[in-house]
C-alpha positions in Angstrom: 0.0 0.0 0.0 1.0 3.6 -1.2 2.5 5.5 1.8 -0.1 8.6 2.2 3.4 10.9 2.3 4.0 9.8 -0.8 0.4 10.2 -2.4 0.5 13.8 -0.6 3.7 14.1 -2.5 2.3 13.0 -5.7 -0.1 15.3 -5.5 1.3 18.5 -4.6 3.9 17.9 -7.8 1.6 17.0 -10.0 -0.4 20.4 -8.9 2.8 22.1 -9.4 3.3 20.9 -13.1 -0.7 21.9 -13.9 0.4 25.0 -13.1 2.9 25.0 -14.6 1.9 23.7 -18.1 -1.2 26.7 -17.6 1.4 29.1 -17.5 3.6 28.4 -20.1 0.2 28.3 -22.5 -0.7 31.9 -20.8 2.5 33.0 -21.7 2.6 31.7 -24.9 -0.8 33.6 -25.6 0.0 36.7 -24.6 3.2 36.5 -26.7 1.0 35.6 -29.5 -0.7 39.0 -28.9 -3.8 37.4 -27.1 -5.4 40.0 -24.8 -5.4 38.9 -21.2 -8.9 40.2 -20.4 -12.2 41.5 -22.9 -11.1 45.3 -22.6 -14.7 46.4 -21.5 -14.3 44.2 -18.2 -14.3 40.7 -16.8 -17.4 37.8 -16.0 -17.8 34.6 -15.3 -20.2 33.7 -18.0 -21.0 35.0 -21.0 -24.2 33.4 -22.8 -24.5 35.3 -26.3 -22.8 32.7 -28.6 -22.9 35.6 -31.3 -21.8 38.3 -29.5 -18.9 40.2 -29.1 -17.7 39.0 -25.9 -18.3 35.1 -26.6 -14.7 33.6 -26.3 -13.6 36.9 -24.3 -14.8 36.0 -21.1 -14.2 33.3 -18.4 -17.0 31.2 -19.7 -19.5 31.1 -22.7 -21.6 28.0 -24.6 -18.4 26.8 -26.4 -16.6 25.8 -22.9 -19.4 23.2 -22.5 -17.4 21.7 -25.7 -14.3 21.9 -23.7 -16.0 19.4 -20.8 -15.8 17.2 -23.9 -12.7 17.3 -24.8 -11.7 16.4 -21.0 -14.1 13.4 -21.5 -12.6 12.4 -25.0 -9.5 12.6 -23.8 -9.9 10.6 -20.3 -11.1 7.6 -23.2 -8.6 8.0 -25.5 -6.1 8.4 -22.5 -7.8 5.5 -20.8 -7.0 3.3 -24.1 -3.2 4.2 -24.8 -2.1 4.5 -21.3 -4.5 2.1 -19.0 -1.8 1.1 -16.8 -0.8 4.5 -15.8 -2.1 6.4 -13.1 -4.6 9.0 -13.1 -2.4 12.0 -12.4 -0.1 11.5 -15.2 -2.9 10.9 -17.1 -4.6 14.5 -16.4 -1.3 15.8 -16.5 -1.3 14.8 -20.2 -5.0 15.6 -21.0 -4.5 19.2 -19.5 -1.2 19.5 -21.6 -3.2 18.6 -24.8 -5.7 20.8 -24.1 -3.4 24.1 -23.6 -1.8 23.1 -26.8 -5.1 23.2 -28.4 -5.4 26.6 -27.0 -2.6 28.0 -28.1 -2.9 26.6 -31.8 -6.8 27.6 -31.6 -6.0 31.1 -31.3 -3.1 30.9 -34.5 -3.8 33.2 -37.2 -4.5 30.0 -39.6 -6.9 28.6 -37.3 -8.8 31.8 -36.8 -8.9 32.5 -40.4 -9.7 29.0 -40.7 -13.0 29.5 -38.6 -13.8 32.7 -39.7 -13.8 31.3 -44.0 -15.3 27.6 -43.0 -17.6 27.8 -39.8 -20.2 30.3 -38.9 -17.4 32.2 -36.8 -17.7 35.2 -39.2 -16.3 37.6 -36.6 -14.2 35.2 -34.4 -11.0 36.8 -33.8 -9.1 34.7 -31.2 -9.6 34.1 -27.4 -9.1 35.7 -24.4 -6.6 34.3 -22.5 -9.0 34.3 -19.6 -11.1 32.5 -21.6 -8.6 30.0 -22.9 -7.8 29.2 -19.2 -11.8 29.0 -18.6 -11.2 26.2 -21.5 -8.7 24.6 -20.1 -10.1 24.1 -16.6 -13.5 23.2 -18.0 -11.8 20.3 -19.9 -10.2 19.3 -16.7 -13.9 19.1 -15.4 -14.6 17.2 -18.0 -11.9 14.9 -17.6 -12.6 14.5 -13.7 -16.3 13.4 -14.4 -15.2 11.0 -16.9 -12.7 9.5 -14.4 -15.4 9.5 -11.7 -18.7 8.5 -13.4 -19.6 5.4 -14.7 -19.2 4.9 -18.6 -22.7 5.2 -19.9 -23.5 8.3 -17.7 -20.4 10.1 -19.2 -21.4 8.7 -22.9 -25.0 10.2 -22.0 -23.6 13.6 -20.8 -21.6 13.9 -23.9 -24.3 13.2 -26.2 -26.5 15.7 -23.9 -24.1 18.5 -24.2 -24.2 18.5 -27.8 -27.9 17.8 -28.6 -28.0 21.0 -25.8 -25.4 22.8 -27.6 -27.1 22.1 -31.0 -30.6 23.3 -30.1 -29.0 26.6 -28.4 -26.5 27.6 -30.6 -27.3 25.4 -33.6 -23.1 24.3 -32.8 -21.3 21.6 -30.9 -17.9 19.9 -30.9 -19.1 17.5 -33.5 -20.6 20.2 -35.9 -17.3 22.5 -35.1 -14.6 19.4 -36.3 -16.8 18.9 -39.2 -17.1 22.4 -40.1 -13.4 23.2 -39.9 -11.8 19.7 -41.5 -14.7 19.7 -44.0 -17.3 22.3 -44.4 -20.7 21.8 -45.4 -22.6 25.0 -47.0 -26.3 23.6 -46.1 -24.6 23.7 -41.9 -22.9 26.8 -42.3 -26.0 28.2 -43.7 -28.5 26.6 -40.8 -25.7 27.8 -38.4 -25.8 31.2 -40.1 -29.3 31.6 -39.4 -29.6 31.4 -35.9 -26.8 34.6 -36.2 -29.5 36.6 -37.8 
């Protein structure tokens, strides 16, 4: 049996690399010219999928994606690495995620989603909000780890039927409208702009 020192241990490094891998992507953002903050002030949530705060603030509909890339990559995780321990294993996922954060908010992925999804006027993240994302994926991540299979599978498949209905996108319809776009979507996703 694991000596609880050495859990504690575990623990408080592998808290210290999360941080650490959060700053290095919060670094790397701001040197990419990503503002820290929306410049009219900070929230917690912001709901208006169109609007102009929606990836400026803390939170808006598209971190609910995020808790599925936390889920995603607990299976994927879970497949490749099923002997390892969970902490590496989130250690990894949250790695993963703030390098999707930082290529996200690339010039070629931004012009990418503003020419092939309905993301007309998308011009980057926050990097509050890409630390929103990041943490939300985490979340994601800890229910998958925590919850039995179908009730993570069933939360998944919730969160995007929501996220379809609300703001006619999801993390399904967002990979298929940036790898290959569909004009009858984008149009259907245009509408709800309007």
């Amino acid at each position: 049996m694991a000596d609880p020192q050495d859990r504690r241990s575990d623990v408080w490094l592998s808290l210290a690399v999360a941080v650490a891998i959060v700053t290095a992507a919060v670094v790397i953002l701001i040197s990419m010219g990503r503002d820290p903050f929306y410049r009219d002030g900070f929230k917690l949530w912001y709901g208006n999928a169109w609007g102009a705060e929606n990836s400026q603030q803390l939170s808006d509909p598209y971190t609910f994606t995020h808790i599925t890339h936390g889920v995603l990559l607990y299976a994927l995780l879970s497949l490749l690495l099923p002997r390892r321990p969970l902490l590496p294993r989130v250690l990894i996922a949250l790695a993963a995620e703030s390098a999707w954060e930082v290529l996200e908010n690339t010039d070629a992925v931004i012009d990418r989603y503003r020419t092939a999804t309905m993301a007309l006027g998308y011009y980057g993240d926050s990097v509050i909000n890409s630390v929103g994302d990041i943490g939300a994926c985490v979340i994601g991540f800890t229910l998958a780890a925590r919850l039995p299979a179908r009730a993570t599978a069933a939360l998944v498949v919730l969160l995007e039927l929501a996220l379809t209905v609300w703001i006619r996108d999801s993390l399904l319809l967002n990979v298929v409208m940036l790898v290959h776009p569909i004009e009858a979507v984008r149009v259907w996703q245009l509408g709800a702009a309007g």
